[in-house]
N, C-alpha and C positions, 0 to 999 in steps of 0.2 A: 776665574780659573777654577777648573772642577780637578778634581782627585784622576790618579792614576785610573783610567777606562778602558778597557776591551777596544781593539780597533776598528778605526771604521768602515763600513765596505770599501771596496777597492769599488773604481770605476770603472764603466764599458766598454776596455781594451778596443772593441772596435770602432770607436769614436777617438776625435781629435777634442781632448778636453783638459784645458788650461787654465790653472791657477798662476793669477798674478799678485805677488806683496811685494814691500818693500822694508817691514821693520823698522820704516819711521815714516814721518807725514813730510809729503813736500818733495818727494822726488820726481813727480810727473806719471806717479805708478797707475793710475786714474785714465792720463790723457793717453797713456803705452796701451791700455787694456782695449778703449773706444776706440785707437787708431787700428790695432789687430783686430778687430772685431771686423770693422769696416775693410780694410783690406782683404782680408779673408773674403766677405762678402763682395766684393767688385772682382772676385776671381771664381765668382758664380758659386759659390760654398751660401750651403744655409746654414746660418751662424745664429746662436743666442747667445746673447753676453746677459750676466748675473750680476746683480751689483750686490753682494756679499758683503760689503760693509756694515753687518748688523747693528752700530752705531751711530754710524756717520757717512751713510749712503749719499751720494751725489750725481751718479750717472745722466739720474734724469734731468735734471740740471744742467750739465754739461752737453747733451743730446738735443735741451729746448724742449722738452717734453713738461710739461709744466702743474698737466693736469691728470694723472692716469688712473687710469681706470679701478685699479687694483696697485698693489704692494705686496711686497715679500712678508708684512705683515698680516695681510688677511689670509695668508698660506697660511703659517705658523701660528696665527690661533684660530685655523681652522672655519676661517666664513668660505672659502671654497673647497673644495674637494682634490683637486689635480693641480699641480704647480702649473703647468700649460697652460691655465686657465688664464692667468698673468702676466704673459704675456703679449709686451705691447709694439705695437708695429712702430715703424722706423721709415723716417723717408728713402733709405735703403731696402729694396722687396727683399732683400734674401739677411736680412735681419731684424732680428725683433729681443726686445728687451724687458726683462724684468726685472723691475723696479723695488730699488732697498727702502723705497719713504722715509719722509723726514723725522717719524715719530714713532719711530724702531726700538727706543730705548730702552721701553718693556721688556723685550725680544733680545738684546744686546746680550748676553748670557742665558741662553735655550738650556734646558735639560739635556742631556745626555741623546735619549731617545729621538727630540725633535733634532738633532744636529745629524745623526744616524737617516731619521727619515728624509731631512732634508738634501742631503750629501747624495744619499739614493737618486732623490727625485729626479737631479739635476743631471743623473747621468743619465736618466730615461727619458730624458729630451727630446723629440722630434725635431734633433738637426745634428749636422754630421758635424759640425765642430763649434765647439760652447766655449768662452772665455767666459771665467768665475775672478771677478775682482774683488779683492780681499781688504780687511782692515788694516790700516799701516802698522797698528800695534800689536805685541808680540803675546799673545793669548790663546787656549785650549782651541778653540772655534777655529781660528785663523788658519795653524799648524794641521789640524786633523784635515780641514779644507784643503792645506796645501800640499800635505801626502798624499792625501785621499787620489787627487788628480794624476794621472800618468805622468803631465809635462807641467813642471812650475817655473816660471819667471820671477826673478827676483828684479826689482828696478831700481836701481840707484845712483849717486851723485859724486861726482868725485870729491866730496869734500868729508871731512874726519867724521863730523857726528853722523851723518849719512853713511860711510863706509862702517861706521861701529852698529849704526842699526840693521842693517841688512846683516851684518855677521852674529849679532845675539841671535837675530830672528834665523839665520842660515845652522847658527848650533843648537839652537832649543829645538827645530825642527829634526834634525837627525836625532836625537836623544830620542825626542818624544818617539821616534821612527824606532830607535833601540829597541824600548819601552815597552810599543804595543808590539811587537816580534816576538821578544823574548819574553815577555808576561807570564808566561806559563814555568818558567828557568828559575825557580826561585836566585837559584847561586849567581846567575850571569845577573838579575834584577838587585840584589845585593851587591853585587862588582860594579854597574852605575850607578847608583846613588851612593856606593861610597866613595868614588871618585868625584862625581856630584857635592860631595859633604867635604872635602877637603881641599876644593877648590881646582878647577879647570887649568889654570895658569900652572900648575904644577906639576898635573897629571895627565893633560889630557894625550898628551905624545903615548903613554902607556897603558889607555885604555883599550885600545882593538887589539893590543899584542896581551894584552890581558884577557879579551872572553875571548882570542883566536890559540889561545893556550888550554882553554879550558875543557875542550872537549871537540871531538870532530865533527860533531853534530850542531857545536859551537858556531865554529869555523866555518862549515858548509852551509849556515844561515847568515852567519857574518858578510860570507863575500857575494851572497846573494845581494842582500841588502845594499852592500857596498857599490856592487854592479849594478843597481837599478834606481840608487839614489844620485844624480847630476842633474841639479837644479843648473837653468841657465841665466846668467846674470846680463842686463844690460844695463850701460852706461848712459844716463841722459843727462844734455845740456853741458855736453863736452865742449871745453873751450880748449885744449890742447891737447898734445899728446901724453900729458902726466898721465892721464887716467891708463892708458893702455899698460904703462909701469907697473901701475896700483894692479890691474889686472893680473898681469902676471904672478907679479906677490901675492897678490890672494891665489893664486891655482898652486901656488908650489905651497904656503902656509897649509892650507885645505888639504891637500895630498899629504903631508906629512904628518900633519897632526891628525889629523881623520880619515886618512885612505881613501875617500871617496874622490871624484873628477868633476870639477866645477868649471861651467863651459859658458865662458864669455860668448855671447853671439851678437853684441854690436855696441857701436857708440853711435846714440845721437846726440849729434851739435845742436850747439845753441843757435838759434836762430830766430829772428824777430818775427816768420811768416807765422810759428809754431805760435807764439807769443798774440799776434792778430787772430789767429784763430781760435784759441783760447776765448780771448775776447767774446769774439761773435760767438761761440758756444757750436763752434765748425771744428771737426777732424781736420787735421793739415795734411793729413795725406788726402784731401779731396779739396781742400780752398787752394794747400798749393804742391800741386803733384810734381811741379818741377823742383825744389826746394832740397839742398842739402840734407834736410831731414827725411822727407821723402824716399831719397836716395839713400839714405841711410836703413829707411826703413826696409828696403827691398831686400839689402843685404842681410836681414835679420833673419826674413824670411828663407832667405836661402841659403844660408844658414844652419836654419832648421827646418830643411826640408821641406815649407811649405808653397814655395811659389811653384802650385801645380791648380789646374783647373781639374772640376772634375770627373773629368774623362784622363785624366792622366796627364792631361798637355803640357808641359815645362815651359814658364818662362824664365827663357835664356837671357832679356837683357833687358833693362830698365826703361826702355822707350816701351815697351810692349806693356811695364806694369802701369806704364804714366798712360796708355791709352787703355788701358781699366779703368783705373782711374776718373777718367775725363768723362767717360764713360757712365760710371757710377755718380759722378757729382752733377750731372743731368736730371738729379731725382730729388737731389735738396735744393729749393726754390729759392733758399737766404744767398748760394755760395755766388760767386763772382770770380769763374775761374778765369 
């Protein structure tokens, strides 16, 4: 963890570029990120996914990518020049990957600068929509990554230490968001860390009515921030309707306690096809495009707005995304649709 920082660039508004975390390990944050990636891509989008876990990178792993050429490490100290350069193609044409390596460790805690450079790079990508997969744990890197991005996904499980990780990691990222805003306010920088120093559970109902008190200029950055921070949450490996409950309590807890709008955009179910393709180191929306998960996934996207090809074309209904799909899984040679 590094010391309070200057913020970090904002990203290429006119690209589609997403940050995925989850705030603990083990929710499927990983197999969400490779499955949007690939989706995306079978709706003709040139997609690069990031494996961003500076610690504990596995994409390539999970992709069957065994051997690549480059790593996110040889970016970060610098044996190539261009992050492009590392990027490694995918039996999917309209995706290609860049690889976090198994022996990051070094790099697990960059400087300041390289986290700045690297954040850059990633939005000067040569593709029109990037998925940036994050490390599950709740760290400076993580957070700046997951602001940095216009659209963040948060992935989690309906179960307690799972619903308490995504919410440390869903508060420390607003703060931090406070943080680098308001950086320059010494008083309103004082007003969160003393609230900070005297414990959340007691105060935190009282902090935005505290800097939206403090000045109009306060205020007028306050509800900016407020209006442009709705991290989207989904649910994986739903076995019933609790979680949608859980859902709702978290969106009215969140609103109340922090004013911002937290927008559940889907549950996926459990399902054993999701489970086989894990195995085999296959996307399930490409081993099994008919699969409640599948199904599930479609509605995520539409959702949020992305089931569009791009020429604009909407698809309107899930037969149309399962023959993308089918479509797309013509190109990995393992699947067995």
């Amino acid at each position: 963890m590094d010391s309070m920082t200057p913020s970090p660039p904002e990203a290429d508004l006119r690209k589609f570029i997403f940050a995925i975390a989850s705030g603990k390990g083990g929710t499927g944050k990983s197999t969400f990120a490779i499955n949007l990636a690939v989706a995306l891509a079978s709706l003709g989008h040139d997609v690069a996914l990031v494996d961003a876990d500076l610690g504990g990178a596995d994409l390539s792993t999970l992709l069957g990518i065994t051997a690549p050429r480059y790593t996110l490490k040889d970016y970060m100290q610098g044996e190539v020049m261009y992050l492009s350069e590392i990027l490694e193609e995918t039996p999917s044409p309209g995706l290609r990957l860049i690889c976090g390596g198994t022996d990051i460790v070094s790099i697990s805690n960059p400087h300041y600068h390289q986290k700045v450079k690297l954040i850059k790079a990633i939005s000067q990508l040569d593709a029109s929509h990037i998925v940036v997969d994050l490390g599950p744990d709740i760290t400076f890197n993580n957070l700046d990554f997951f602001n940095a991005a216009p659209v963040g996904f948060l992935v989690t499980q309906n179960m307690d230490a799972m619903i308490l990780g995504f919410y440390r990691f869903l508060k420390a990222a607003f703060v931090r968001k406070l943080k680098q805003e308001f950086r320059e306010d010494d008083f309103i920088m004082n007003i969160i860390n003393d609230f900070q120093n005297r414990g959340w559970s007691h105060s935190r109902r009282d902090l935005i009515g505290t800097i939206r008190a403090a000045s109009r200029e306060a205020q007028e950055l306050l509800d900016r921030i407020l209006g442009t921070f709705q991290p989207k949450l989904v649910f994986n490996m739903v076995e019933n309707s609790s979680a949608k409950k859980t859902a709702d309590q978290m969106f009215s807890f969140i609103l109340e306690n922090f004013g911002f709008r937290l927008q559940t955009v889907g549950f996926i179910p459990r399902d054993r096809d999701v489970e086989r393709a894990y195995a085999r180191n296959e996307p399930f929306v490409l081993s099994a495009p008919r699969s409640a998960a599948a199904r599930a996934f479609f509605d995520i996207l539409i959702a949020c707005n992305l089931n569009k090809t791009p020429d604009g074309t909407r698809l309107s209904s899930f037969a149309e995304f399962q023959a993308r799909l089918k479509m797309e899984a013509g190109h990995w040679q393992l699947l067995k649709v």
